[in-house]
Structures are given as C-alpha cells and as structure tokens.
Backbone as a printed PyTorch tensor [residue, N CA C, xyz], in Angstrom:
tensor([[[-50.5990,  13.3770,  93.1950],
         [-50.7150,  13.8430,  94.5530],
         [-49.5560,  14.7740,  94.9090]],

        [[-48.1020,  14.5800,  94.3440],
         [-47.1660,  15.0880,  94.3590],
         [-47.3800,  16.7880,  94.2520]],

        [[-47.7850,  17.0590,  92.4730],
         [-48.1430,  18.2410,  92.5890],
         [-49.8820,  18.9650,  92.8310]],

        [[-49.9780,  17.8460,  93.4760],
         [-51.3040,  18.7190,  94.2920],
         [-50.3100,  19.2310,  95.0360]],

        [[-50.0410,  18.7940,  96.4280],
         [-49.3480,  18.7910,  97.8230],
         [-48.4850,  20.1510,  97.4310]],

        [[-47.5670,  20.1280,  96.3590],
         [-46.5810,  21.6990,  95.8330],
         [-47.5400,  22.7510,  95.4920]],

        [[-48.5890,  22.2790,  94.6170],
         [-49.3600,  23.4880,  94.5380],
         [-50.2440,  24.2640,  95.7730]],

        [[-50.8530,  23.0860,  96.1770],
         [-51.1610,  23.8040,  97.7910],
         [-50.3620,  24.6880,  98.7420]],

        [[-48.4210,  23.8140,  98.4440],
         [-47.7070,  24.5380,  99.6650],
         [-47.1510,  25.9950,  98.7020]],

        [[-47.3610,  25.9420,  98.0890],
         [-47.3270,  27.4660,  96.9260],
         [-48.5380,  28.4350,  97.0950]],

        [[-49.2020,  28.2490,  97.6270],
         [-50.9370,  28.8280,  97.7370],
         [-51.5870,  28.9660,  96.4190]],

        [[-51.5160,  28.0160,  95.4660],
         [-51.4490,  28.3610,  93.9300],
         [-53.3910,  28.0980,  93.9440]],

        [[-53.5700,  26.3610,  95.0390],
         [-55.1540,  25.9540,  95.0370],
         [-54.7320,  26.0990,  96.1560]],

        [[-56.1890,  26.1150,  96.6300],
         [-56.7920,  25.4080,  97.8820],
         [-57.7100,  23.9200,  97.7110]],

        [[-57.1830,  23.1600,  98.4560],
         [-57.6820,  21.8060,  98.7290],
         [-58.6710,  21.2860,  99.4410]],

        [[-59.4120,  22.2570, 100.1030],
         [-60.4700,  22.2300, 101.2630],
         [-61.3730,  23.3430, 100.7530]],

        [[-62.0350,  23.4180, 100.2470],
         [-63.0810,  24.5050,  99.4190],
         [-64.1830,  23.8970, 100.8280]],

        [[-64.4910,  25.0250, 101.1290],
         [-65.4260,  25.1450, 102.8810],
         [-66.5340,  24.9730, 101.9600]],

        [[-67.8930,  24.1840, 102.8440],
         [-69.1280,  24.0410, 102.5380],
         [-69.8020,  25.3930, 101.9380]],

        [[-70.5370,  24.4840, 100.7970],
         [-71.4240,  25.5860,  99.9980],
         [-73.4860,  25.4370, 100.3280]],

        [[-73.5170,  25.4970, 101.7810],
         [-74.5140,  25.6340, 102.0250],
         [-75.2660,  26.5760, 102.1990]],

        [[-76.4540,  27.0330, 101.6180],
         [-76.7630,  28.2820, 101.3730],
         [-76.5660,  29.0250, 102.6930]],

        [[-77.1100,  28.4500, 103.8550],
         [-77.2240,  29.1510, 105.1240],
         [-75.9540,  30.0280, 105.6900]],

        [[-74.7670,  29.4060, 105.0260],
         [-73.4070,  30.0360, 105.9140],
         [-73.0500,  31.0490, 104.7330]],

        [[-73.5560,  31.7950, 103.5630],
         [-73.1790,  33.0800, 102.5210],
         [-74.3760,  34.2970, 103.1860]],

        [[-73.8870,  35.2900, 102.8460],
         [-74.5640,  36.0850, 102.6220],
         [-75.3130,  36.5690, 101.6220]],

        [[-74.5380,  36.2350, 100.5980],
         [-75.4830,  35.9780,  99.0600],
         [-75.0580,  34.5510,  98.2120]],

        [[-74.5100,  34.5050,  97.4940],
         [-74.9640,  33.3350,  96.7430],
         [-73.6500,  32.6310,  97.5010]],

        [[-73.8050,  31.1090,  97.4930],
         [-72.5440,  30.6650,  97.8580],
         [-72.0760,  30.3910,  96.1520]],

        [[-70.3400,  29.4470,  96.1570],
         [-70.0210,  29.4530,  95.3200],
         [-70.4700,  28.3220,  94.5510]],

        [[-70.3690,  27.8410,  93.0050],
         [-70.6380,  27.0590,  92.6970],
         [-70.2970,  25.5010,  92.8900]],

        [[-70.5600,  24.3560,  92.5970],
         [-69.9920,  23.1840,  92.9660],
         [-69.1570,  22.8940,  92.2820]],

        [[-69.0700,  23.4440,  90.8950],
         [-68.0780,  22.9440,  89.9410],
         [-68.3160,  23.9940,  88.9300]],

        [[-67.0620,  24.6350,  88.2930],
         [-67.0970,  25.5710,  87.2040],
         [-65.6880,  25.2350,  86.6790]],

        [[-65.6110,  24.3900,  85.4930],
         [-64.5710,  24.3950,  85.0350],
         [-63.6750,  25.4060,  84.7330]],

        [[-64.8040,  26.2590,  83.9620],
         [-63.7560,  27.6090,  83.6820],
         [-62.9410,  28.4960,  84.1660]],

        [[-63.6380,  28.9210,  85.8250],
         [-62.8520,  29.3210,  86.5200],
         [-62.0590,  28.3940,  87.1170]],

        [[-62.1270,  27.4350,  87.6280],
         [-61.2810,  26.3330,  88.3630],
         [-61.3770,  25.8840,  89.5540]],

        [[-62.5940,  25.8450,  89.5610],
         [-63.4700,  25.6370,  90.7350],
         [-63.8980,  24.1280,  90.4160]],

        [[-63.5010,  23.1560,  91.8470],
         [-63.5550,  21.7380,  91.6580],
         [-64.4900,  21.5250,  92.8040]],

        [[-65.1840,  20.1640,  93.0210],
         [-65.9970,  19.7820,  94.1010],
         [-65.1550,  19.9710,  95.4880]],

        [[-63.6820,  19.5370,  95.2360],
         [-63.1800,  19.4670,  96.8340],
         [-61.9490,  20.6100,  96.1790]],

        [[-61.3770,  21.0420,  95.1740],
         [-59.8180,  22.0230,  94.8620],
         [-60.5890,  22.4870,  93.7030]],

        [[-60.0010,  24.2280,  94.2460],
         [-60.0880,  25.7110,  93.3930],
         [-58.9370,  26.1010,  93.7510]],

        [[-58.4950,  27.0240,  92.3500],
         [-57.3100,  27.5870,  91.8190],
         [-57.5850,  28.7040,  92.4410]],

        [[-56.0820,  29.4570,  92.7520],
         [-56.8200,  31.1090,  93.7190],
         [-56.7450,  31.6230,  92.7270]],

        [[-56.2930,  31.7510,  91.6390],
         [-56.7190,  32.7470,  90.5580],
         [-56.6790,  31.9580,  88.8070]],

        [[-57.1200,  32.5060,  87.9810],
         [-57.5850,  31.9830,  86.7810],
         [-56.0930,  32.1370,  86.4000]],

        [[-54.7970,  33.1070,  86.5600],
         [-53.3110,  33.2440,  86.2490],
         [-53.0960,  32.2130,  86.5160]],

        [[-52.8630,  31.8420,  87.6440],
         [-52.2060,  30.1110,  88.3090],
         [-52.5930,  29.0550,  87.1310]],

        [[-53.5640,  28.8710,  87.5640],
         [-54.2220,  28.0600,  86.4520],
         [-53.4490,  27.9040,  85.4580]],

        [[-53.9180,  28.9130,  84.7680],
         [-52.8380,  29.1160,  82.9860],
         [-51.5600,  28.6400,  82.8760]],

        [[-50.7000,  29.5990,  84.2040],
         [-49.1920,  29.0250,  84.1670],
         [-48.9580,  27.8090,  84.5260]],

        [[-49.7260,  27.2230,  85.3270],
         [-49.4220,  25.8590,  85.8290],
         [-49.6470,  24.9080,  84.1240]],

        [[-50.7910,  24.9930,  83.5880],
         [-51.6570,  24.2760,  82.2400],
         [-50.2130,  24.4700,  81.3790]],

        [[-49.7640,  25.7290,  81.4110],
         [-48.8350,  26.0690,  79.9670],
         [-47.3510,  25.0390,  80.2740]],

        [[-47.0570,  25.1470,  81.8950],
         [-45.8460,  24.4810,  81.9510],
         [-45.7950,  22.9980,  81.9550]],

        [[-47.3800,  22.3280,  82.1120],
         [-47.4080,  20.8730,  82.1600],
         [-47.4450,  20.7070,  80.2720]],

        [[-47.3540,  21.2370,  79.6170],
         [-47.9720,  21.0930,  78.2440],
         [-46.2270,  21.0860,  77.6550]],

        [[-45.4270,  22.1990,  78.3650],
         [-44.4310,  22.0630,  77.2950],
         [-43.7510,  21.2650,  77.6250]]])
C-alpha cells in the first residue's frame, strides 16, 4: 500500500481508473484489464516507461 500511495503521489498510476461504460466514450472505452499496457480493474500506469522503471528498480 506504501508504494501504491508514492506512486500515485508521483503521478507514476492512477488509482481511480473512471467507469468504462460504453455510454460515457465517444468511441471505444478502455479495456478492463490489459496486462501489457498496465491497465488494472481499479490502477493504470500513465505510461508503459513508468512501468519499466518502477519493474527494473523492484528487481535489482
């Protein structure tokens, strides 16, 4: 929870991914879950970089 809470106050994710109901997109909404990009049911990464650097520094 620790580094959720740092990564959020970093703008690294967002923790509140807004409803994916078709009615509120103009075209597709986003998916519910895409690992690859980093897209979670409730936290997405703002970019696929974050991601990486965050993955590479928990590893070493």
């Amino acid at each position: 929870m620790k580094l959720l809470n740092k990564l959020v106050e970093l703008n690294l994710v967002i923790d509140d991914v807004p409803y994916r109901k078709d009615y509120l997109w103009i075209d597709q909404p986003p998916p519910e879950q895409d690992p690859e990009l980093g897209i979670g049911e409730y936290v997405a990464w703002q970019s696929p970089m974050h991601r990486e650097t965050v993955r590479r520094v928990l590893e070493s």
